[in-house]
N, C-alpha and C positions, 0 to 999 in steps of 0.2 A: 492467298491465305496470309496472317497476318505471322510479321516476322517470329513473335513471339512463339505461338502456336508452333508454328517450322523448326525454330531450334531446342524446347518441349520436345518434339516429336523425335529429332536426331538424338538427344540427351538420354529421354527414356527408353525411349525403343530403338535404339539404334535406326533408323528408317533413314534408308538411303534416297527414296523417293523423295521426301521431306530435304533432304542436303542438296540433291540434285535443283530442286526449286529456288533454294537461297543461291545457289550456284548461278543457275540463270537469271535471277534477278539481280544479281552485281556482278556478274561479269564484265561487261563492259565497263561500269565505272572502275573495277579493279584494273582490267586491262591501260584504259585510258589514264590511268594516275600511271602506274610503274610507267607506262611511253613517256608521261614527263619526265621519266630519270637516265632513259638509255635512249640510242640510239635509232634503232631497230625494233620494227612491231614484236621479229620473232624473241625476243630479247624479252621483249614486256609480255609475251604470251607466256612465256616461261614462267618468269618472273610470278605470273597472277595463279599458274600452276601450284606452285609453291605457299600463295597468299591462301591457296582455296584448304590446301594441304594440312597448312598450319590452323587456319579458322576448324579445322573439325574437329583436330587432336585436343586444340583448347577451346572448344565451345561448353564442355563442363565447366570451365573460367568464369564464364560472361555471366558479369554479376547486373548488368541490364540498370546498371547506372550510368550508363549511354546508350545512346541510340544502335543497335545493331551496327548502322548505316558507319558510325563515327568509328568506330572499334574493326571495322575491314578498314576503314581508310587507315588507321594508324598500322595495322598490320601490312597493310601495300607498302605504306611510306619506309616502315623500318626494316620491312624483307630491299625494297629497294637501294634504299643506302645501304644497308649493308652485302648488296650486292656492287655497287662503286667502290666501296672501301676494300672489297678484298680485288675488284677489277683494279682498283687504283694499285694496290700493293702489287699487282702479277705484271703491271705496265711499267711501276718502278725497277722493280729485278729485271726486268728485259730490257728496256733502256739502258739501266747501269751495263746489262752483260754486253748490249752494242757498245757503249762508251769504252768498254775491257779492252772489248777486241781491237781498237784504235780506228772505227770508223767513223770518221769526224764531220760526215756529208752531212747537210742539214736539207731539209725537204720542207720547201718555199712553194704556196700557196697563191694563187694570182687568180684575181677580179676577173671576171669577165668582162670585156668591154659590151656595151648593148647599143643595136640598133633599133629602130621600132618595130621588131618582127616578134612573131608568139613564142618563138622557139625560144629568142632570147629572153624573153622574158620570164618563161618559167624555171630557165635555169638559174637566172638574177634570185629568183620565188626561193629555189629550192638552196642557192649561196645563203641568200637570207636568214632560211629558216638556220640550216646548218651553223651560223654564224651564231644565233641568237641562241642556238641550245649548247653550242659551246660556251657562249658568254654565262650564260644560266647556270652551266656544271660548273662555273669558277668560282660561283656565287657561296661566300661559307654558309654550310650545311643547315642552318635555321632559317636562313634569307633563302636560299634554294629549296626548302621545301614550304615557307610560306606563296614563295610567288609560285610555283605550282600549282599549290592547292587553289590560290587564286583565279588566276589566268588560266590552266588548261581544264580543271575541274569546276571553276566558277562557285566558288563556295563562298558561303558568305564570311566577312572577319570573324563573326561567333561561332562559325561550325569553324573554322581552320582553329579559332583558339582550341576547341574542345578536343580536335584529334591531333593538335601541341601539345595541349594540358599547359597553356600558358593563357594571359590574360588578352582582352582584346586591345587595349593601350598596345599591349606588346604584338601585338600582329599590326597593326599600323605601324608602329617604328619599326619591324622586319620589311614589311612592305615598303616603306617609303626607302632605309638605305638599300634594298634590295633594287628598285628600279634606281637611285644614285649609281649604283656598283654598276650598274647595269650600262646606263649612260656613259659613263666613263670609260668601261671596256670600250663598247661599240665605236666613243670616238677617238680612244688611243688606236683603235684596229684602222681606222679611215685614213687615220695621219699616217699609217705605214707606205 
């Protein structure tokens, strides 16, 4: 059924059948964006919990001067960052309370060396990945959610402008010092 019709149907009659429908059809993409932001699937299941939550409360809102499709992505994005910002702030107060306390140990990180074998290689895979979405969360917050939207969602520059609400010139200059930023970490991390 066509999106329109589905959220009509939620608006006027409350119809949960109708909600449940818009549900499973963006689910995954909801799920698969918040994973570009955390860590952990169970993190981004949440996360898309909360995405589906708020999409009902405010589907009386959606003035259908975007796509359905564009208007859950900007709700992922901003339930997402704003789920960093307050993880960022409960990491800061815990760091600071270890730093109180006078524990001044630093917890150091070390490469795997690889042979040709599969084992190592998938943990090289999964250093990798881990490395690359640290490097990403360092990325300031408009380069980190254009390259996102880019690379894990595959969106085109016009649809990432549209759930920016910036222009596409400006999603190229996000993208381009976004992968600069990107390069740079990765080979200040190598020189360590």
């Amino acid at each position: 059924m066509d999106d329109c019709i589905l959220v009509q149907k939620v608006i006027d009659d409350n119809d949960h059948k109708a909600f449940a429908e818009l549900m499973e059809k963006y689910q995954r993409m909801v799920v698969t964006t918040c994973r570009g932001f955390v860590t952990s699937y169970h993190e981004a299941e949440d996360l898309a919990q909360d995405v589906f939550v708020e999409l009902y409360e405010s589907l009386p809102g959606f003035r259908k001067e975007s796509k359905l499709s564009t208007w859950i992505y900007r709700i992922a994005v901003n339930k997402s960052l704003n789920h960093l910002r307050k993880k960022k702030r409960e990491t800061s107060i815990f760091n600071l309370n270890l730093f109180n306390k006078g524990d001044g140990k630093e917890t150091t990180f070390q490469i795997v060396s690889t042979d040709d074998t599969e084992a190592d290689y998938s943990i090289v895979s999964s250093e990798n990945k881990k490395l690359l979405k640290e490097a990403i969360n360092k990325l300031p917050e408009n380069q980190r959610v254009a390259i996102i939207l880019s690379k894990y969602q595959d969106l085109s520059y016009k649809e990432i402008a549209e759930v920016m609400d910036v222009s596409v010139s400006s999603v190229e200059s996000l993208l381009f010092r976004a992968k600069t930023n990107l390069r740079k970490y990765l080979v200040d991390y190598q020189k360590k």
